[in-house]
N, CA and C of each residue as an Amber inpcrd file, in Angstrom:
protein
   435
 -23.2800000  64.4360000 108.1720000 -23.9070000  63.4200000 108.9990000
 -25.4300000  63.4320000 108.8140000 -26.0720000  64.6080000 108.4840000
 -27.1570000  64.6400000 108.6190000 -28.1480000  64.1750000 107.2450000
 -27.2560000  64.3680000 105.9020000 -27.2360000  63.9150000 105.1380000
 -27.5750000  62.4410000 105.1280000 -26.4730000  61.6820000 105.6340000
 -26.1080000  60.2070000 105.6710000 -27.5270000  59.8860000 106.6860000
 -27.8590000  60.3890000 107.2260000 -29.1150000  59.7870000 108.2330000
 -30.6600000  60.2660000 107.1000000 -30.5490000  61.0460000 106.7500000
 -31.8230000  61.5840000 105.5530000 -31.7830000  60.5290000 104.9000000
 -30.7890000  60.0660000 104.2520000 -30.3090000  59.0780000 103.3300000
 -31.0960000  57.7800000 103.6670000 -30.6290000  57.3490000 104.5550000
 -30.8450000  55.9660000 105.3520000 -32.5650000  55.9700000 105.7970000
 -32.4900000  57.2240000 106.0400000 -34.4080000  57.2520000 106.3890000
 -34.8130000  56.7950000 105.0860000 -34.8050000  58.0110000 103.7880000
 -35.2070000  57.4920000 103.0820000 -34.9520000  55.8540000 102.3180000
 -34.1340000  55.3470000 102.6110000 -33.8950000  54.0970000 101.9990000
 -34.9100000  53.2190000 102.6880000 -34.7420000  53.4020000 103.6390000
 -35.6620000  52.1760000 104.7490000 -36.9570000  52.2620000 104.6640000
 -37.5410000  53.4780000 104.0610000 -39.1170000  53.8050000 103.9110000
 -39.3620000  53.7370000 102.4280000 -38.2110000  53.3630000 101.8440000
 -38.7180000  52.5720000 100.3300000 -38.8730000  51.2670000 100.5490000
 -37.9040000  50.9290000 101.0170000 -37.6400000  49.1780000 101.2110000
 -38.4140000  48.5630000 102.0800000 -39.5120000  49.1960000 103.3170000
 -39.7270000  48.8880000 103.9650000 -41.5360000  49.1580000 103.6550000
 -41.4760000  49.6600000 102.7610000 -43.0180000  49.7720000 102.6690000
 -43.9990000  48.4700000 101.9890000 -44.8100000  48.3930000 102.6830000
 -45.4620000  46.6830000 102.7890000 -45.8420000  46.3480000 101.3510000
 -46.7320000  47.1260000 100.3490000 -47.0680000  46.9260000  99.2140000
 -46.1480000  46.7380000  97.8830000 -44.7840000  47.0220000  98.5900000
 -43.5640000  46.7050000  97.4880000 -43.8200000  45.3130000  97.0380000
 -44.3220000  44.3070000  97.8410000 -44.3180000  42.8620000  97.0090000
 -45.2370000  43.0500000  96.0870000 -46.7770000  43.7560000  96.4270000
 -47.5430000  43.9630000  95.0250000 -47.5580000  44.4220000  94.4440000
 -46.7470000  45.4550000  94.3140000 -46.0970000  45.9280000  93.1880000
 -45.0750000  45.3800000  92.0550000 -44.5560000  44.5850000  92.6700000
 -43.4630000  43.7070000  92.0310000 -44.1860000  42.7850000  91.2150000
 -45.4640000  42.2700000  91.8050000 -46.4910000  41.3300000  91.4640000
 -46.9920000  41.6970000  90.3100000 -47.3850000  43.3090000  90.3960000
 -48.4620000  44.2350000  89.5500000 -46.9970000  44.2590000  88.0720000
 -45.7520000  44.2500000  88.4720000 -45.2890000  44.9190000  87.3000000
 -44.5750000  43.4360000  86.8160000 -44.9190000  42.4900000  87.2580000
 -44.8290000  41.2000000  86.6480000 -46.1260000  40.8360000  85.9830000
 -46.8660000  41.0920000  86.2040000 -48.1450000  40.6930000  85.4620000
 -47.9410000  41.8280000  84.1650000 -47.9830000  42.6660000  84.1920000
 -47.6800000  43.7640000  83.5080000 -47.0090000  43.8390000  82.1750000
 -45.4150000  42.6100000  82.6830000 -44.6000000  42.1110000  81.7050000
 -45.3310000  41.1810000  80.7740000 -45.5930000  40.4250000  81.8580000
 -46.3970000  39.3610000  81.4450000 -47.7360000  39.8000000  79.8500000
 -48.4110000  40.7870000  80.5740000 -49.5680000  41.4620000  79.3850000
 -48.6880000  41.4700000  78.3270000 -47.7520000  42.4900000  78.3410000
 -46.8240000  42.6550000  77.0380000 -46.4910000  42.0230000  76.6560000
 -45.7340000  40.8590000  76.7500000 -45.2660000  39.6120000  76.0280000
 -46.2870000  39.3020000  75.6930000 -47.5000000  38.8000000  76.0000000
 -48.6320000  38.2100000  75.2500000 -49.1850000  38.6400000  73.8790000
 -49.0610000  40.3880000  74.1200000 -49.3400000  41.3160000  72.7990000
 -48.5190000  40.8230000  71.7840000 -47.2550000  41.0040000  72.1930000
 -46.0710000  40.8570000  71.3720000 -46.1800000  39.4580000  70.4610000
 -46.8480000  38.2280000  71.3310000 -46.8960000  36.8810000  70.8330000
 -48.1920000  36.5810000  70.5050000 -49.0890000  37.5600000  70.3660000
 -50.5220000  38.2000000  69.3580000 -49.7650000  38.5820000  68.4690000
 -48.8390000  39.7930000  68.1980000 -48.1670000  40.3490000  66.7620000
 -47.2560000  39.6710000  66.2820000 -47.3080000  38.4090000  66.9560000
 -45.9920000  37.5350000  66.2300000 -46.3410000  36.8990000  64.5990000
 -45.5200000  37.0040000  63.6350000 -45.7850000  36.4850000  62.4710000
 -45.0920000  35.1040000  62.4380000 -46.0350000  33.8140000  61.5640000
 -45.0550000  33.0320000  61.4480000 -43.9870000  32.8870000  60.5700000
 -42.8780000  31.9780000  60.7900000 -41.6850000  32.4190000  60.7420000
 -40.7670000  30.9100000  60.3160000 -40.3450000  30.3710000  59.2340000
 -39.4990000  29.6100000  58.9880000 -38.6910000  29.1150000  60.2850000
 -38.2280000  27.7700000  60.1010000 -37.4020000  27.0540000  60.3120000
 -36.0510000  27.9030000  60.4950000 -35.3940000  27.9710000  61.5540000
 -33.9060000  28.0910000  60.9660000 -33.1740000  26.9470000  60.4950000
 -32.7480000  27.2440000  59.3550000 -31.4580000  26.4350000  59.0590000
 -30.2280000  27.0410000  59.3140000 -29.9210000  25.6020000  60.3410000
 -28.3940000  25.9930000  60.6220000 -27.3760000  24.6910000  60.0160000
 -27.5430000  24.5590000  59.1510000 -26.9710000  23.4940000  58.0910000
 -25.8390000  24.5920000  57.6220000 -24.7370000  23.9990000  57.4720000
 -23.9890000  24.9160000  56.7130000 -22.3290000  24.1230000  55.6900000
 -22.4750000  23.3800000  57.0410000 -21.1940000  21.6810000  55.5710000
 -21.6680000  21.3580000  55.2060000 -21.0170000  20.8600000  54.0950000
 -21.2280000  19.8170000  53.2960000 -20.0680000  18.4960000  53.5800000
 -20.9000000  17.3550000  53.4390000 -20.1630000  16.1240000  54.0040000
 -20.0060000  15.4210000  52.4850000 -18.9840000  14.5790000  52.7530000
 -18.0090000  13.9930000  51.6960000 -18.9210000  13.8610000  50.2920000
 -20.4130000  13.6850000  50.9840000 -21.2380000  13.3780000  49.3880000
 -22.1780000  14.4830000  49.0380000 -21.6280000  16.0090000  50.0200000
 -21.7440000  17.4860000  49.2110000 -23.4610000  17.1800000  49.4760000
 -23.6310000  16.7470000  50.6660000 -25.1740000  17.0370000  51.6070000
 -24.7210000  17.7230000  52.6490000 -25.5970000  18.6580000  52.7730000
 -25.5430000  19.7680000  53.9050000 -25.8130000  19.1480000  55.1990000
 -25.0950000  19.5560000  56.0490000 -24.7210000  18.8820000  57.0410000
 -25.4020000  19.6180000  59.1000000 -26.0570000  19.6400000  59.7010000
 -26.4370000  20.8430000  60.8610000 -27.8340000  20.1600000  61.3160000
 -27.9220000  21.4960000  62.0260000 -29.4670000  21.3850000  62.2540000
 -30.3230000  22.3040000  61.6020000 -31.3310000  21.8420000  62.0950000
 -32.6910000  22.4490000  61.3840000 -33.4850000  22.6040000  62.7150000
 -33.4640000  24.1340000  63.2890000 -34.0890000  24.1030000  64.5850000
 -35.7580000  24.6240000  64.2940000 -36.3800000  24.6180000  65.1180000
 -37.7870000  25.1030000  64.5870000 -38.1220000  26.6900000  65.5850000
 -38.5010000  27.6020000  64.5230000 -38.5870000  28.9790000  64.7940000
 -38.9720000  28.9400000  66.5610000 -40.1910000  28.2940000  66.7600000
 -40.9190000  28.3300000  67.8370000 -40.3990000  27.9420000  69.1290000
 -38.9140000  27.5080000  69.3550000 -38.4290000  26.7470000  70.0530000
 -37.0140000  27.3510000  70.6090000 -36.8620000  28.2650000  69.3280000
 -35.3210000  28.6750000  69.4810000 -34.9690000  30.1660000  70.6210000
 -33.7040000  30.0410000  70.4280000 -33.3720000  31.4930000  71.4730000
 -33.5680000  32.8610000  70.6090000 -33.6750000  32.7680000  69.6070000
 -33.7920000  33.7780000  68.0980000 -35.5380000  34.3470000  68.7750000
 -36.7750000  33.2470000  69.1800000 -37.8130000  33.8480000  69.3980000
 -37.7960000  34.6770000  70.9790000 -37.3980000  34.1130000  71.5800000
 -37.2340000  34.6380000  72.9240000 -36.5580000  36.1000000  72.7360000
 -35.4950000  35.9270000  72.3100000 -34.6730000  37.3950000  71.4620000
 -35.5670000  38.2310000  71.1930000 -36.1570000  37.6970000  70.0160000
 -37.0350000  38.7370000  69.5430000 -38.2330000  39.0460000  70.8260000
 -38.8500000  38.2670000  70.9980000 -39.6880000  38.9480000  71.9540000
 -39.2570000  39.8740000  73.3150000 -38.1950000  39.6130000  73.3010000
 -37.6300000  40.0080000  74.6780000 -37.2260000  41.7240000  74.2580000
 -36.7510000  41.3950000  72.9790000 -36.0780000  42.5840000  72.0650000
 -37.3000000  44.1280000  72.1720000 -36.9060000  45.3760000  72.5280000
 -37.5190000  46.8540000  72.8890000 -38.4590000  46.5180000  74.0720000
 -38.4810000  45.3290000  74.7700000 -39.4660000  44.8880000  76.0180000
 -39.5590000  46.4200000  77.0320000 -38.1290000  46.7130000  77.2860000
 -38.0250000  47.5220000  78.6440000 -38.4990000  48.8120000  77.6700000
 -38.3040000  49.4120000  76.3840000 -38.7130000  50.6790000  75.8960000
 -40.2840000  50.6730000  75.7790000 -40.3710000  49.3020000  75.7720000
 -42.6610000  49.7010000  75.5660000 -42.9930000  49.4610000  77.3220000
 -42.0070000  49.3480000  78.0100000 -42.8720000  49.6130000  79.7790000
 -42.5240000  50.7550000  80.1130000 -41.8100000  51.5550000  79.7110000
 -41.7060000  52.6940000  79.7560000 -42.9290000  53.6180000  79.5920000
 -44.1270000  52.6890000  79.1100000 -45.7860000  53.3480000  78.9640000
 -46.3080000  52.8390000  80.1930000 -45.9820000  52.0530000  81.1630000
 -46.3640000  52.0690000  82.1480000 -46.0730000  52.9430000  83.3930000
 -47.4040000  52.5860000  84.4200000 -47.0520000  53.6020000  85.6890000
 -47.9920000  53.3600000  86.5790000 -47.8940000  53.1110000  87.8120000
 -48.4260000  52.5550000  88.8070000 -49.7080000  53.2100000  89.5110000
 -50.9980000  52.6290000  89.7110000 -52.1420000  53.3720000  90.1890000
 -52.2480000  52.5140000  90.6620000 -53.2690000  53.5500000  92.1710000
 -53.8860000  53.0480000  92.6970000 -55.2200000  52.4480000  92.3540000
 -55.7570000  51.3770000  92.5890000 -57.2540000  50.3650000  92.0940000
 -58.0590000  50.6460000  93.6220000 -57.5790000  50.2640000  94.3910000
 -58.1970000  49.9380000  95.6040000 -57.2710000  50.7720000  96.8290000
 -57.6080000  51.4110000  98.2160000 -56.6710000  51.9100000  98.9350000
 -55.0100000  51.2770000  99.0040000 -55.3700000  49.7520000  99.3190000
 -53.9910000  48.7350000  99.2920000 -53.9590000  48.4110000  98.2790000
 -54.5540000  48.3150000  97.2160000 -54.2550000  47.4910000  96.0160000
 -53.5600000  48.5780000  94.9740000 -52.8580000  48.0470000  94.1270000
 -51.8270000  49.1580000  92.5450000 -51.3080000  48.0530000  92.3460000
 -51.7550000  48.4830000  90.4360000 -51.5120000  47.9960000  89.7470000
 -50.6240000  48.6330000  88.5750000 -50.2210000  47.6850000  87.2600000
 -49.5730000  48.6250000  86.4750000 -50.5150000  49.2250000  85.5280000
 -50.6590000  50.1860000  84.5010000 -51.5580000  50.2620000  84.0910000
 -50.4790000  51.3690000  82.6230000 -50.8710000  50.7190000  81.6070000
 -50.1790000  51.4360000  80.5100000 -50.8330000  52.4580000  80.0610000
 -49.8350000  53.9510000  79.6800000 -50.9170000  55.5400000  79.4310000
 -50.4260000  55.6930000  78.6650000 -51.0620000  56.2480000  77.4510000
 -50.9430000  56.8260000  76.3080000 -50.1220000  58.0710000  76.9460000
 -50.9100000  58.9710000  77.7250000 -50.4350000  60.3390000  77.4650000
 -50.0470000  60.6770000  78.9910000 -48.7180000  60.6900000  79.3380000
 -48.3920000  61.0810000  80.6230000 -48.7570000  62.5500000  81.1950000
 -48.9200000  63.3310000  79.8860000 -49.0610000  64.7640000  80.9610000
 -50.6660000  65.1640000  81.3280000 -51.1690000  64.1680000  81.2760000
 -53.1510000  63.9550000  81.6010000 -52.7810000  63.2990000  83.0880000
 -51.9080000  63.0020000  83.5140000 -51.5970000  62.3860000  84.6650000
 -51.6850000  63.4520000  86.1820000 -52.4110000  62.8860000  87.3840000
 -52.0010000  63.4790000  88.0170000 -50.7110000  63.2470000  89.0500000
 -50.0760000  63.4620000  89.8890000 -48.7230000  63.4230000  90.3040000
 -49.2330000  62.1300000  91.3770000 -50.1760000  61.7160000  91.8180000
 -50.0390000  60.7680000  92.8810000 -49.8720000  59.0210000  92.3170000
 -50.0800000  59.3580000  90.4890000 -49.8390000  58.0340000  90.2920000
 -48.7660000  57.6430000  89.1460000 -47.7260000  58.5920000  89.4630000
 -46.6810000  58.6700000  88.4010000 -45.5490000  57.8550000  88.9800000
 -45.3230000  56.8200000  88.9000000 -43.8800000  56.2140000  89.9160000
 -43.3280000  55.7610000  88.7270000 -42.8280000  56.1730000  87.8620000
 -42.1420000  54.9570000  86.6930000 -40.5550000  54.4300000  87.1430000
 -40.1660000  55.4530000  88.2450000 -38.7800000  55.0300000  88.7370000
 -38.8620000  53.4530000  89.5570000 -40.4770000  53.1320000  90.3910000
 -40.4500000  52.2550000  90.8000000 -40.7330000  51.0360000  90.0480000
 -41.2750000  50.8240000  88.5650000 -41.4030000  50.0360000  87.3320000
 -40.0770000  49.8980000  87.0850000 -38.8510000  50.8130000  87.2380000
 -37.3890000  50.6850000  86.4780000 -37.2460000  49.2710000  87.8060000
 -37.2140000  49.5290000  89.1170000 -36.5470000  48.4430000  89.4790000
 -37.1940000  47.0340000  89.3430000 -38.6650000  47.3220000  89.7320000
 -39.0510000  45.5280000  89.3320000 -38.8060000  45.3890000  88.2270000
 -38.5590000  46.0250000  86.7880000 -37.8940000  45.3830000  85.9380000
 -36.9050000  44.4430000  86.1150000 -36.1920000  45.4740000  86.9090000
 -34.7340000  44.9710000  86.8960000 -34.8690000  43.5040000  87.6160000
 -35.7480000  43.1700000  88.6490000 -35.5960000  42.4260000  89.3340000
 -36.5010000  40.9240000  88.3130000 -37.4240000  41.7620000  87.6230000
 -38.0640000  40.6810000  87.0870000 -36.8550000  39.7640000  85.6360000
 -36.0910000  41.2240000  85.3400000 -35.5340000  40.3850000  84.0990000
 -34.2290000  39.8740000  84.3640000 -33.9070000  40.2780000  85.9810000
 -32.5600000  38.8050000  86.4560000 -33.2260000  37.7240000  86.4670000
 -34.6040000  37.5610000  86.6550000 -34.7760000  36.0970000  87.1870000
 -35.0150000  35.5000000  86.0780000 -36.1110000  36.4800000  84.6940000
 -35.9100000  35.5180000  83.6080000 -34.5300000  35.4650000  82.4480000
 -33.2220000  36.1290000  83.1370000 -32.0880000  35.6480000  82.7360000
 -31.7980000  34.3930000  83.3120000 -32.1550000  33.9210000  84.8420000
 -31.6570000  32.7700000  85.1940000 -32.6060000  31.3430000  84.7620000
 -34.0110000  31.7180000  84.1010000 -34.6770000  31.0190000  84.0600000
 -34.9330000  30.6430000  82.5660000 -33.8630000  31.3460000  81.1900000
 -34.2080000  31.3570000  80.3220000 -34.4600000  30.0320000  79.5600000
 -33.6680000  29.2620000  80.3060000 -33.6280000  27.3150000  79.7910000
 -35.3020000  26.7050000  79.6020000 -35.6250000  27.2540000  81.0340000
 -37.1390000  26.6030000  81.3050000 -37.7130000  26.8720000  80.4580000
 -37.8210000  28.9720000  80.1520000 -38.7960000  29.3390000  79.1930000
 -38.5230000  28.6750000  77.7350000 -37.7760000  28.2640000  77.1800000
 -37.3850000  28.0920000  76.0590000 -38.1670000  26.5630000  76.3500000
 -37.9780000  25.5520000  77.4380000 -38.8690000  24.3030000  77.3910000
 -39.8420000  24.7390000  77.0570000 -40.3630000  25.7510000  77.9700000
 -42.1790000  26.1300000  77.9030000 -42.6770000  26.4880000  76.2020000
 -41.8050000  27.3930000  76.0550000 -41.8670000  27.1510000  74.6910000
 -42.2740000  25.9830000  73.0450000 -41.0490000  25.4150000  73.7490000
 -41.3320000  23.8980000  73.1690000 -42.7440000  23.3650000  73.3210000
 -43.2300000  22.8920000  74.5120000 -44.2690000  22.7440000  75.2620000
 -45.4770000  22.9990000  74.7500000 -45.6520000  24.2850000  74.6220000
 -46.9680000  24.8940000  74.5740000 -47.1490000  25.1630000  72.9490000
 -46.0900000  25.2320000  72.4250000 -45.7160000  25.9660000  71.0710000
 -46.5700000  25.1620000  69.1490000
């Protein structure tokens, strides 16, 4: 019993602590930095052809999607995302304010700004939403591209 009540304390004093939204904020911006790097190291990149019949007069037959537009770039960028935040870890900037902040060398660290367990969940939370939102990004894509 006493267990099950430790338990519940601690749950409620994770979930309940006020700066969890800026944190969520801090490790969305965070994502955000990285993808940008990633689309700094991006090389350009052919057309896919997705032509692949040939029609009665033996012309190739499909589409021809454009690199910049497709789910192949999103892939790729999206592709080792969660293994390079794994260099992140949450500090404090200001008493209320933390941010994410990427470290070369974790054991230069001192213990009050090591949370990477709390980076695992806004991941998690950040990359359901851009699973549900992947249509848009792929417009934005188009868009801006």
């Amino acid at each position: 019993m006493a267990k099950l009540v430790l338990f519940t304390a601690v749950i409620i004093a994770i979930f309940s602590h006020g700066s969890s939204v800026d944190d969520k904020c801090a490790a969305c911006n965070a994502v955000a930095e990285e993808l940008e790097l990633q689309l700094l190291k991006e090389k350009p990149r052919n057309h896919l052809d997705m032509r692949n019949r040939l029609n009665s007069k033996g012309q190739r037959e499909g589409k021809v999607i454009d690199y910049r537009i497709s789910d192949l770039r999103v892939v790729d960028l999206l592709d080792g995302l969660c293994d390079r935040m794994q260099d992140y870890t949450l500090q404090k900037v200001e008493p209320k304010n933390r941010q994410w902040v990427k470290v070369g060398n974790f054991d230069n660290l001192t213990s009050n700004v090591f949370f990477p367990f709390l980076l695992k969940f806004a991941l998690r939370d950040i990359f359901a939403i851009v699973h549900h939102i992947a249509a848009s990004i792929l417009t934005l894509f188009d868009k801006y591209a």
